[in-house]
KEKE-3310 file (N, C-alpha, C; in steps of 0.2 Angstrom, whole numbers, plus 5000, padded with zeros to 4 digits):
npx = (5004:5009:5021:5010:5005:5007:5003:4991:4990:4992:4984:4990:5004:5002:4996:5008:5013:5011:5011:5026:5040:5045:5053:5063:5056:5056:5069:5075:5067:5071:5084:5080:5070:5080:5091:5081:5073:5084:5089:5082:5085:5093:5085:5085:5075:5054:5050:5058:5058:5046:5044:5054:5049:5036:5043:5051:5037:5034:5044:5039:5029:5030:5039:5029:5020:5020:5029:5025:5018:5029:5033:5022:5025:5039:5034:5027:5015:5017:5011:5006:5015:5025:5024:5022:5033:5039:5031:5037:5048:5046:5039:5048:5057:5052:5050:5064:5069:5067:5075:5090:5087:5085:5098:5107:5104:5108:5121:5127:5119:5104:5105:5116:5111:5112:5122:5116:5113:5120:5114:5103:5107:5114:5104:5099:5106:5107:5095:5094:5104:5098:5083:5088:5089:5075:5062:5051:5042:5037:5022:5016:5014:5004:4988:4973:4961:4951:4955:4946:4934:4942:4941:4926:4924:4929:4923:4914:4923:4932:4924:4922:4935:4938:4928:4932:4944:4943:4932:4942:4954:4950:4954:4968:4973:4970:4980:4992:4995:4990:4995:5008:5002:4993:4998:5005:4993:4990:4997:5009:5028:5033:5044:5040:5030:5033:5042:5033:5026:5038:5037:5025:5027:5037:5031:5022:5029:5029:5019:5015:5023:5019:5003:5004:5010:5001:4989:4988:4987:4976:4967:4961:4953:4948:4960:4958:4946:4950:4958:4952:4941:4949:4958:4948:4944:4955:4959:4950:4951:4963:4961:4950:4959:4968:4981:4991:4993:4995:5009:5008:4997:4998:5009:5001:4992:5000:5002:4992:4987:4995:4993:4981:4988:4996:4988:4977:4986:4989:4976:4973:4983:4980:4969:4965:4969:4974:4981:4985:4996:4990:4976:4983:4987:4975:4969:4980:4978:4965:4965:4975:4967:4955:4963:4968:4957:4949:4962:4958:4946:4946:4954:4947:4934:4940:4944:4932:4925:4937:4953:4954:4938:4936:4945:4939:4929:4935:4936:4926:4919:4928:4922:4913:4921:4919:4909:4909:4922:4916:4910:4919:4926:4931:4942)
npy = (4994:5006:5008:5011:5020:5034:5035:5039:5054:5057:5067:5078:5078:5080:5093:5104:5099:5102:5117:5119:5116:5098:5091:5091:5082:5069:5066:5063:5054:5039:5039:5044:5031:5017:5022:5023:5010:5002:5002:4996:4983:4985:4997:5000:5000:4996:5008:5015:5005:5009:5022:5022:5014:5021:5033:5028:5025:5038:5041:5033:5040:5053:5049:5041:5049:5062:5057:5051:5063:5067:5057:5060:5072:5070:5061:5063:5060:5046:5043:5028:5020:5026:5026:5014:5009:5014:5007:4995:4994:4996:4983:4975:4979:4973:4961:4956:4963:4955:4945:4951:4958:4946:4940:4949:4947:4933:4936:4947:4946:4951:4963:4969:4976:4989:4990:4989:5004:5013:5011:5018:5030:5031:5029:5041:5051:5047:5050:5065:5068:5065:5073:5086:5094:5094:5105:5107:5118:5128:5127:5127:5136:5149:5144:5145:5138:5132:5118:5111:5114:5108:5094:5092:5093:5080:5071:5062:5052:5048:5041:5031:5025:5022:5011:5003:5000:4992:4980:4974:4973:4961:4951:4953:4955:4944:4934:4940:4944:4932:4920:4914:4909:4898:4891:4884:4878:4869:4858:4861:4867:4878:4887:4882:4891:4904:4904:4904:4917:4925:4920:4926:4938:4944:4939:4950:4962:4962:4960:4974:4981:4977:4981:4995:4999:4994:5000:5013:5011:5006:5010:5015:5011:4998:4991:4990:4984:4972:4965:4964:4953:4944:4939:4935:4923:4915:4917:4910:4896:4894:4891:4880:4871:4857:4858:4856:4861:4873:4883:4887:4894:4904:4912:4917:4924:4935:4942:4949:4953:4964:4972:4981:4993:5002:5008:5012:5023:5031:5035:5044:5054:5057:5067:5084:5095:5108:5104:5091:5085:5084:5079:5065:5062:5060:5049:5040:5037:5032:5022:5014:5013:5004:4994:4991:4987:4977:4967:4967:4961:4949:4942:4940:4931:4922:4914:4913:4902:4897:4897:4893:4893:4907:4910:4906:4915:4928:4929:4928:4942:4952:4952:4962:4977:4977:4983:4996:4999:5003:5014:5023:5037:5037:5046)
npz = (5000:5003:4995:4983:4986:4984:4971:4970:4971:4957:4949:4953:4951:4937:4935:4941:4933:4921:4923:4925:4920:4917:4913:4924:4933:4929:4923:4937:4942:4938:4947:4961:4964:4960:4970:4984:4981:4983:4994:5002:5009:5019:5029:5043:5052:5054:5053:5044:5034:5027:5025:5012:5004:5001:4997:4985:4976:4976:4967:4956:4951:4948:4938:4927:4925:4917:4908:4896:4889:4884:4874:4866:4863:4854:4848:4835:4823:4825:4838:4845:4838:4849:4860:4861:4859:4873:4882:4880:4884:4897:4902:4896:4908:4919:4914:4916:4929:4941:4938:4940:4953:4960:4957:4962:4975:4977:4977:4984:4996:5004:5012:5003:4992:4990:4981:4968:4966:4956:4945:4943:4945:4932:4924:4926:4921:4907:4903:4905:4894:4884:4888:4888:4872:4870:4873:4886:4891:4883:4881:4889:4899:4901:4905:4902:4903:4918:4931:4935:4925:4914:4920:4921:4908:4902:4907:4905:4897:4907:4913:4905:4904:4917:4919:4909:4914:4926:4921:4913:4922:4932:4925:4922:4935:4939:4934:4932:4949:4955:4947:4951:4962:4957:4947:4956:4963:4952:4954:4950:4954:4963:4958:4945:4945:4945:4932:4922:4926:4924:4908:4903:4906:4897:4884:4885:4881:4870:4864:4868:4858:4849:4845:4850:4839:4830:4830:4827:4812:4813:4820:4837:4842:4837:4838:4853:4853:4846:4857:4869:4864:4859:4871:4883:4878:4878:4892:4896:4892:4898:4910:4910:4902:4902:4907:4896:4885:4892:4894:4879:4878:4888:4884:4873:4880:4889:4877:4873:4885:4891:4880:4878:4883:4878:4870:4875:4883:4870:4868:4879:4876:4863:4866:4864:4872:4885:4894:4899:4904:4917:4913:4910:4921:4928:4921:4924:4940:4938:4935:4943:4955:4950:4947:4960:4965:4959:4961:4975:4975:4967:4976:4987:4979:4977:4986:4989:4978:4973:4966:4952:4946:4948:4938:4927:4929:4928:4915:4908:4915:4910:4898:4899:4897:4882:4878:4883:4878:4864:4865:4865:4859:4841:4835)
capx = (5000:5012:5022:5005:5001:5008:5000:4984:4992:4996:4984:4995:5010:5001:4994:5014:5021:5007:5012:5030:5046:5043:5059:5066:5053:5057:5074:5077:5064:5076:5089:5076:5067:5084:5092:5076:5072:5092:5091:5076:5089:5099:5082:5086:5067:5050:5047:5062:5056:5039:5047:5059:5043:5033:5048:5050:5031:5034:5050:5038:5024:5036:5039:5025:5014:5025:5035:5018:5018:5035:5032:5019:5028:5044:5033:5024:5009:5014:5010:5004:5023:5030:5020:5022:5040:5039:5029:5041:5054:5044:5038:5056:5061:5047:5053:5073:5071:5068:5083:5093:5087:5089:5107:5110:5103:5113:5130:5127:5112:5096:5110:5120:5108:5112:5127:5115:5111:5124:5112:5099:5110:5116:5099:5094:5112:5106:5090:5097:5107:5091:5080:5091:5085:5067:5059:5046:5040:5032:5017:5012:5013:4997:4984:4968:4956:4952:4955:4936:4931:4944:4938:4921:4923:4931:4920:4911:4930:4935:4920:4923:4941:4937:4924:4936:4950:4936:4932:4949:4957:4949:4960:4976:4975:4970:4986:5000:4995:4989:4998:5011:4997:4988:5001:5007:4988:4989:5002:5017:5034:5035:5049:5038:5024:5037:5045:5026:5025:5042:5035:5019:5028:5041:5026:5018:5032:5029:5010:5014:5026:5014:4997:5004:5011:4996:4985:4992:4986:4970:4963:4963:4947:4949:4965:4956:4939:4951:4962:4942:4936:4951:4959:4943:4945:4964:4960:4943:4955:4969:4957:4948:4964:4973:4989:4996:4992:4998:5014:5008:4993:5002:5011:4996:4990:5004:5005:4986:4986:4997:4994:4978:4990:4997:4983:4974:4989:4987:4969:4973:4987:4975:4964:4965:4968:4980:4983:4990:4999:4981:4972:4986:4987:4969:4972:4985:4975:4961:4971:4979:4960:4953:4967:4966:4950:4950:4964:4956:4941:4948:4958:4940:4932:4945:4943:4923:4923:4942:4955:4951:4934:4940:4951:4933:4923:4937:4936:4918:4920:4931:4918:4911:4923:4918:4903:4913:4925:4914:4906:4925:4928:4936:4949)
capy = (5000:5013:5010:5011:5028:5040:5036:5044:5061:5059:5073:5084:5080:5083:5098:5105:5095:5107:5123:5119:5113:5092:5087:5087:5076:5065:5063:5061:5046:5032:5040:5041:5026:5014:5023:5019:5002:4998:5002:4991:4977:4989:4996:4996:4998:4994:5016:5017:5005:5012:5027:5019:5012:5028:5037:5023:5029:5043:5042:5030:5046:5057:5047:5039:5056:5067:5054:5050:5069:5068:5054:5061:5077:5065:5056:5066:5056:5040:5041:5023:5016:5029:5023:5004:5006:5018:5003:4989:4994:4994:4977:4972:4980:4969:4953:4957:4965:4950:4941:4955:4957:4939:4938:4953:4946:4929:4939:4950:4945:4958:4972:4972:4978:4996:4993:4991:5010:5018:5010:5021:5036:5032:5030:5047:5055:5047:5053:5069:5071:5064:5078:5094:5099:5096:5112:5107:5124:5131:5126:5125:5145:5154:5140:5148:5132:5128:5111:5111:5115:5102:5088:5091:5089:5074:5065:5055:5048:5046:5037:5024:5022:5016:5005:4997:4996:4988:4976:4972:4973:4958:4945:4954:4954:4937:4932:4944:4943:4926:4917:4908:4903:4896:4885:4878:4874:4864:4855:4862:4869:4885:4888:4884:4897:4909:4903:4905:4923:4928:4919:4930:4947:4944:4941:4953:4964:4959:4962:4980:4984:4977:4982:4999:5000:4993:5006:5019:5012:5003:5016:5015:5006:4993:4986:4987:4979:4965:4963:4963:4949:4939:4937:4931:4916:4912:4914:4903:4889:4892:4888:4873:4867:4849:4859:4852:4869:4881:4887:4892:4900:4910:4916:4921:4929:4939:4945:4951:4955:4973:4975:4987:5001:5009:5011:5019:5029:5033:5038:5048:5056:5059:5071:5089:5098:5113:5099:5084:5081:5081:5072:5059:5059:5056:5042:5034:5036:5029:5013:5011:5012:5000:4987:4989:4984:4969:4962:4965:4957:4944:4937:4936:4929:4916:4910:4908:4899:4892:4900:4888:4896:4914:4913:4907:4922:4934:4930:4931:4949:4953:4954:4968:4982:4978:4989:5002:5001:5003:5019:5028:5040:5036:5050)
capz = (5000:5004:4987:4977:4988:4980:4963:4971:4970:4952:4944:4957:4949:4933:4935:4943:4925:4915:4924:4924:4915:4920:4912:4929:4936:4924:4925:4943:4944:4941:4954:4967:4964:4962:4978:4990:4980:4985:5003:5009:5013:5026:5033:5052:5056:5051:5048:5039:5029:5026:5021:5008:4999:5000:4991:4979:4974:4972:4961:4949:4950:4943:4931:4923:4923:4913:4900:4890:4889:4882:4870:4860:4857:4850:4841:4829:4821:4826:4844:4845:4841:4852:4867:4862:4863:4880:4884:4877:4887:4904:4901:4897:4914:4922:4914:4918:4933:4946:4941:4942:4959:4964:4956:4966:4982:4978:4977:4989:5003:5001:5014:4998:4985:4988:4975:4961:4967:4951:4938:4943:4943:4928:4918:4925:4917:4901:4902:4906:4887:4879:4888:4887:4868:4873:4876:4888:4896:4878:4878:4897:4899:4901:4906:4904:4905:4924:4929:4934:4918:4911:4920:4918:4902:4898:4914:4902:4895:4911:4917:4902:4904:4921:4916:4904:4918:4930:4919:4910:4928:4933:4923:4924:4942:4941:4928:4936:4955:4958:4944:4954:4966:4953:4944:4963:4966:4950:4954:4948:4956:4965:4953:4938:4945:4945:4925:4921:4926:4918:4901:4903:4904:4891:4880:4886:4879:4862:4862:4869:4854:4842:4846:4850:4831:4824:4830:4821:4806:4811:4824:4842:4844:4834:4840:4860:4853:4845:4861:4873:4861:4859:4877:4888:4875:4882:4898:4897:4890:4902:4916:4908:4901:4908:4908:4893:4881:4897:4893:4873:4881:4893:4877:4870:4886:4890:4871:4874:4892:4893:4873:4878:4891:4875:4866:4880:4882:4865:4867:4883:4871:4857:4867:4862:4879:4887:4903:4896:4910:4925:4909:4912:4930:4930:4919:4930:4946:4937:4931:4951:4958:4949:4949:4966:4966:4956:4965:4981:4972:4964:4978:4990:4977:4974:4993:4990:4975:4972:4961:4945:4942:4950:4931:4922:4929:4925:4908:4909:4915:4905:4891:4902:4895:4875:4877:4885:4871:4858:4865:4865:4851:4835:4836)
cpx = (5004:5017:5017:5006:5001:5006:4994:4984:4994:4992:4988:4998:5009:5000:5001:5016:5015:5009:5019:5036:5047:5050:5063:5064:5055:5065:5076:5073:5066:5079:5085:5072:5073:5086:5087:5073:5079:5096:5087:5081:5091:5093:5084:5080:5062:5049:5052:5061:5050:5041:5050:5053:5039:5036:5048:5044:5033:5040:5045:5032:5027:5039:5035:5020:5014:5027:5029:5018:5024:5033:5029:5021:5035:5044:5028:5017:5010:5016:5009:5012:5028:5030:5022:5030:5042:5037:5032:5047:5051:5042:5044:5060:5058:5048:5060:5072:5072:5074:5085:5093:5091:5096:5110:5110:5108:5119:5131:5124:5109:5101:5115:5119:5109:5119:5125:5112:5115:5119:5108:5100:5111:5111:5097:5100:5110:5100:5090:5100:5102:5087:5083:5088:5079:5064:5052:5040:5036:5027:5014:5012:5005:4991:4978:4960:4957:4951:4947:4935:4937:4942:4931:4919:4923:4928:4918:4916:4931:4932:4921:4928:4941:4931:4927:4942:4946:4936:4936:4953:4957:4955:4967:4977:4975:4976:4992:5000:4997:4990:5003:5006:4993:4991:5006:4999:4987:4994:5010:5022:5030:5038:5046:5032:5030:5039:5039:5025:5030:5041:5028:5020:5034:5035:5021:5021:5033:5023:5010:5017:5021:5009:4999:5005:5004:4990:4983:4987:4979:4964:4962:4958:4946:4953:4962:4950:4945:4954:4956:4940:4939:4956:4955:4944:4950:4963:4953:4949:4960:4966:4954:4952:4966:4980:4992:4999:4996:5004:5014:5002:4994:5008:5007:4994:4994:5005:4998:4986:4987:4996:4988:4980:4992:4993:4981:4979:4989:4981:4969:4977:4983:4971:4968:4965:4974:4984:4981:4992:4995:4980:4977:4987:4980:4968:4975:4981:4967:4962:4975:4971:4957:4955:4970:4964:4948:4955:4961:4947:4940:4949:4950:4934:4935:4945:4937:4923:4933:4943:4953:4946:4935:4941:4943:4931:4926:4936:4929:4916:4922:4928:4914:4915:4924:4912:4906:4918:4921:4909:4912:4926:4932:4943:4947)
cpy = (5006:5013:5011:5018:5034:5041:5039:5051:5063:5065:5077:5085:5082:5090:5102:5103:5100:5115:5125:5114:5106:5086:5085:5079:5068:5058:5060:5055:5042:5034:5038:5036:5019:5016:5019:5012:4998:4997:4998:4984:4981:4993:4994:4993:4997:5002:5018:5013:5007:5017:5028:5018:5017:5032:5035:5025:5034:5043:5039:5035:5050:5056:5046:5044:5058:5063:5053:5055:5070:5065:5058:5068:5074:5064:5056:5063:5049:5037:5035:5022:5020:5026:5017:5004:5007:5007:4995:4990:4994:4987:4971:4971:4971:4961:4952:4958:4960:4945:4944:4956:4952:4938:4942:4951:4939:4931:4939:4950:4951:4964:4973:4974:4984:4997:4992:4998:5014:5015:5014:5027:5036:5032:5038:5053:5053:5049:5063:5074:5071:5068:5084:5097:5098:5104:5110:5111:5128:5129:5125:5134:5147:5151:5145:5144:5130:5121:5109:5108:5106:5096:5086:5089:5085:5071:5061:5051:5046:5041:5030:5023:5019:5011:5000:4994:4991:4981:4970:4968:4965:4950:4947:4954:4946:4934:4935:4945:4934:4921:4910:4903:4900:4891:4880:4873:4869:4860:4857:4866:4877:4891:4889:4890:4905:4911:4907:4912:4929:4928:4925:4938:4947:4944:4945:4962:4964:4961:4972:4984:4982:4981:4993:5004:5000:4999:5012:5018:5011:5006:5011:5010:5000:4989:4985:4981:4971:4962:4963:4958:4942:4934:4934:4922:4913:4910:4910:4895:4888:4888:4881:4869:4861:4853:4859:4859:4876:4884:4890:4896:4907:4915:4921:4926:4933:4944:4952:4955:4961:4975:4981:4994:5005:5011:5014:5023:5034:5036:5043:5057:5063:5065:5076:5095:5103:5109:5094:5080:5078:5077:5065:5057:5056:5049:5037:5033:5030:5020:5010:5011:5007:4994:4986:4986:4978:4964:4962:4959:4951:4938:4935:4933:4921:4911:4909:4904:4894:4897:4899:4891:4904:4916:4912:4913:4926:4934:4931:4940:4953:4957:4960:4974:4984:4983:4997:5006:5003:5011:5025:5031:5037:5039:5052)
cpz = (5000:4997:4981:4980:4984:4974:4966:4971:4963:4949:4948:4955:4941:4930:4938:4935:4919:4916:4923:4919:4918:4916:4918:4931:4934:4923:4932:4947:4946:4947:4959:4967:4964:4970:4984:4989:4984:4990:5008:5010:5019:5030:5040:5053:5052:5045:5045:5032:5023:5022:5014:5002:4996:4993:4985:4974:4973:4966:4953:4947:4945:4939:4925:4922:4917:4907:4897:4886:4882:4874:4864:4858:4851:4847:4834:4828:4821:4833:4846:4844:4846:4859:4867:4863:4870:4884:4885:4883:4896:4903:4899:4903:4918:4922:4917:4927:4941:4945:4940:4951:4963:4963:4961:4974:4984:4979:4983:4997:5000:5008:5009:4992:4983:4981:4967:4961:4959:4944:4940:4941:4935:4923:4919:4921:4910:4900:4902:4899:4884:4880:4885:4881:4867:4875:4877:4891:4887:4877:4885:4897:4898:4902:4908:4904:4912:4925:4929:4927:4914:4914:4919:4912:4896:4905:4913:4897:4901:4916:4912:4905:4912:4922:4913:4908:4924:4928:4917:4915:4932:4930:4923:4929:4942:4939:4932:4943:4958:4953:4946:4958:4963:4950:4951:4966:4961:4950:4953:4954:4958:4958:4944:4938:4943:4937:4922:4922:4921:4910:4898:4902:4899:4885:4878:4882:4873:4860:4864:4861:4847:4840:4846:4843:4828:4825:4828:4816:4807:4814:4831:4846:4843:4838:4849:4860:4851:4852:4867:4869:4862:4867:4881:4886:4879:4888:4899:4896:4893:4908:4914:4904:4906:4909:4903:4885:4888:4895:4883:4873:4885:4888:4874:4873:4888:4885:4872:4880:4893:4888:4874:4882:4884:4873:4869:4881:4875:4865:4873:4880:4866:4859:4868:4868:4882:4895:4902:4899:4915:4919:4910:4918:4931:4929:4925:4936:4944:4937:4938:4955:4957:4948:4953:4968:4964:4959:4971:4980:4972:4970:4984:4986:4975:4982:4994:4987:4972:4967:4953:4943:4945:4943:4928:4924:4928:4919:4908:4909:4912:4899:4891:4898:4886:4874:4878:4881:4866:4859:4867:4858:4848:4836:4843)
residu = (UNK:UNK:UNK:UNK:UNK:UNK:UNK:UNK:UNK:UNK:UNK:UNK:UNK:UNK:UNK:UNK:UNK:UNK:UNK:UNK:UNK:UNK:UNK:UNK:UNK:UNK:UNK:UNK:UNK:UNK:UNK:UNK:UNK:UNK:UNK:UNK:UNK:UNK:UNK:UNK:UNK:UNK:UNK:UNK:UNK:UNK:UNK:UNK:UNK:UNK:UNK:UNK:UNK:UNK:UNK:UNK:UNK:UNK:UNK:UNK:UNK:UNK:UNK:UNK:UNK:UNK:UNK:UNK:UNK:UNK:UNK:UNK:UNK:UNK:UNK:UNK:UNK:UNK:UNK:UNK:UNK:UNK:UNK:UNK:UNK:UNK:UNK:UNK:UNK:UNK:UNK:UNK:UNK:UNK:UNK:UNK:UNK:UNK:UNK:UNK:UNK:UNK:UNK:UNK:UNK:UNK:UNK:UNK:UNK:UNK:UNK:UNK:UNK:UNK:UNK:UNK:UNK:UNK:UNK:UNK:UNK:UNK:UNK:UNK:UNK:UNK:UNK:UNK:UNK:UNK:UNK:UNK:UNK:UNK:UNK:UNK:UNK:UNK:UNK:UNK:UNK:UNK:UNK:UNK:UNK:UNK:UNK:UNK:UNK:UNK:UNK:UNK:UNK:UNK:UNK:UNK:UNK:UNK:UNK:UNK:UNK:UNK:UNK:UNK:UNK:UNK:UNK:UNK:UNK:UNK:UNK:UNK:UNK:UNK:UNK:UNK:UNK:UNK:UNK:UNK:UNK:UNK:UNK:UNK:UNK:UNK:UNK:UNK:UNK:UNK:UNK:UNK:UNK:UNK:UNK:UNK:UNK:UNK:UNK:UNK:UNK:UNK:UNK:UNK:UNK:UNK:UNK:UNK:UNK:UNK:UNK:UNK:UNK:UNK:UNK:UNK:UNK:UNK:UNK:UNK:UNK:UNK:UNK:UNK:UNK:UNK:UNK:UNK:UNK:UNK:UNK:UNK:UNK:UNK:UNK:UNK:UNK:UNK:UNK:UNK:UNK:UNK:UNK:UNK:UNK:UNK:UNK:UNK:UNK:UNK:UNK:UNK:UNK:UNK:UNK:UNK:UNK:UNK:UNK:UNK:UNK:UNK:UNK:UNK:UNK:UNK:UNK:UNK:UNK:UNK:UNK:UNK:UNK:UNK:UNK:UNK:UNK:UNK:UNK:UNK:UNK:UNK:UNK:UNK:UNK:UNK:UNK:UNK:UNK:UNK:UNK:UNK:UNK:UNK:UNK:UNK:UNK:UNK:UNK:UNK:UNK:UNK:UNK:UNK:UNK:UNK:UNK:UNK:UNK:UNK:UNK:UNK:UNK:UNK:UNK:UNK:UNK:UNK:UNK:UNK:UNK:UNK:UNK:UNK:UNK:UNK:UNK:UNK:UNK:UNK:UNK)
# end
């Protein structure tokens, strides 16, 4: 909880990255997000830990508000692969980043992580060369829409888009939370619930950069209607499978599963607004409320009726955010 927290603050940080120059923010994420990830081994106490986390949050606030921002000035007219690569490379982190951990924890013990601390530094020095001829600050000067008035009236966007994360939310928490406990309830290895999650986000890295591309050409709606139609299917079959299909289904559902964030980043993008950054912070909060909710959902649901049909009736639910998609503007 206290690492999610700080995403509740993000139209704050948006609205600060619409008034001002948000290239810092930007940069200085990784440092402070490395550093305080690299010190929870050496934590004395519980409230230093606490704190460590907190901070943590906030380094990924400051990051994930503002970069979308960034993208779509970058990438011209083809917002969608600019987003699918943004997206490609966090969905890489996510596969990478656990056995980086563990090797470091093997070396080291978990008091010796603070010496993966310089890669942090060093992504925010390269993000640093890569920002400088950015001119962030032209087009944020003179905000005469209040936010009011802005979110008024994008309310009924933002009541879809969490409608669609509501819905959607339900198998990816079930998929990316309860994954390993779901392939040790069926028998398998610890070790394999774990393999099973890394194969899930790696493919899921693959589906980000595709779908993100395709967009572009096929339009934004399309590519979420077919990623709503065709996923529920996967995960119905992953759950009424023998096993014997699971590792080229978890393929499929990995490729499907995170392939609709750029889009919708892409559609957040897309809107014609002087606060880019609050319409993305709402976004993000949006998208951390709901997949709160779902896992908190999911997991009291999965102790009344057993995990096994928990994965059928999220695919079931699932089908809940096709209507929702279909009543999202074209452009």
């Amino acid at each position: 909880m206290l690492q999610r927290l700080p995403a509740l603050f993000n139209p704050v940080v948006g609205i600060i990255a619409d008034k001002k120059d948000f290239r810092p923010f930007i940069i200085m994420a990784p440092a402070i997000t490395a550093i305080s990830m690299s010190l929870l081994g050496a934590a004395p106490t519980y409230t230093v830990l606490a704190i460590l986390l907190f901070t943590m949050g906030i380094g990924s606030t400051l990051f994930h508000v503002p970069s979308p921002v960034i993208i779509k000035r970058v990438a011209g007219d083809r917002v969608g692969k600019g987003l699918s690569l943004y997206m490609l490379g966090g969905e890489t982190a996510r596969t990478l980043g656990p056995l980086v951990i563990l090797g470091a924890v093997s070396l080291w013990g978990l008091e010796g992580t603070y010496r993966l601390i310089p890669l942090g530094i060093i992504a925010s020095l390269v993000l640093y060369s890569k920002l400088s001829h950015i001119n962030s600050s032209r087009e944020v000067a003179n905000k005469r829409i209040g936010l009011k008035s802005t979110f008024k009236k994008h309310l009924v966007f933002f009541t879809i888009l969490a409608s669609i994360a509501f819905f959607s939310g339900f198998m990816k928490s079930a998929l990316t939370v309860f994954l390993p406990t779901y392939m040790h309830l069926q028998g398998k290895s610890l070790w394999m619930g774990g393999a099973a999650l890394v194969i899930l986000q790696f493919a899921g890295a693959g589906g980000t950069l595709f779908f993100g591309s395709i967009s572009d050409r096929i339009g934004r709606k399309p590519s979420l209607l077919i990623i709503a139609i065709t996923s529920p299917v996967f995960m119905w079959l992953l759950a009424a499978g023998n096993g014997f299909f699971t590792i080229p289904i978890l393929v499929i559902m990995g490729f499907l599963l995170f392939a609709s964030t750029p889009v919708l980043l892409a559609i957040v993008q897309d809107i014609n607004s002087e606060r880019p950054a609050f319409i993305n912070g709402i976004y993000m909060s949006i998208t951390f409320l709901m997949g709160a909710l779902a896992v908190m959902l999911v997991g009291i649901i999965s102790d009344w009726i057993g995990l096994g049909n928990t994965y059928k009736l999220s695919a079931v639910l699932a089908l809940g955010a096709i209507p929702f998609i279909s009543m999202l503007p074209d452009r």
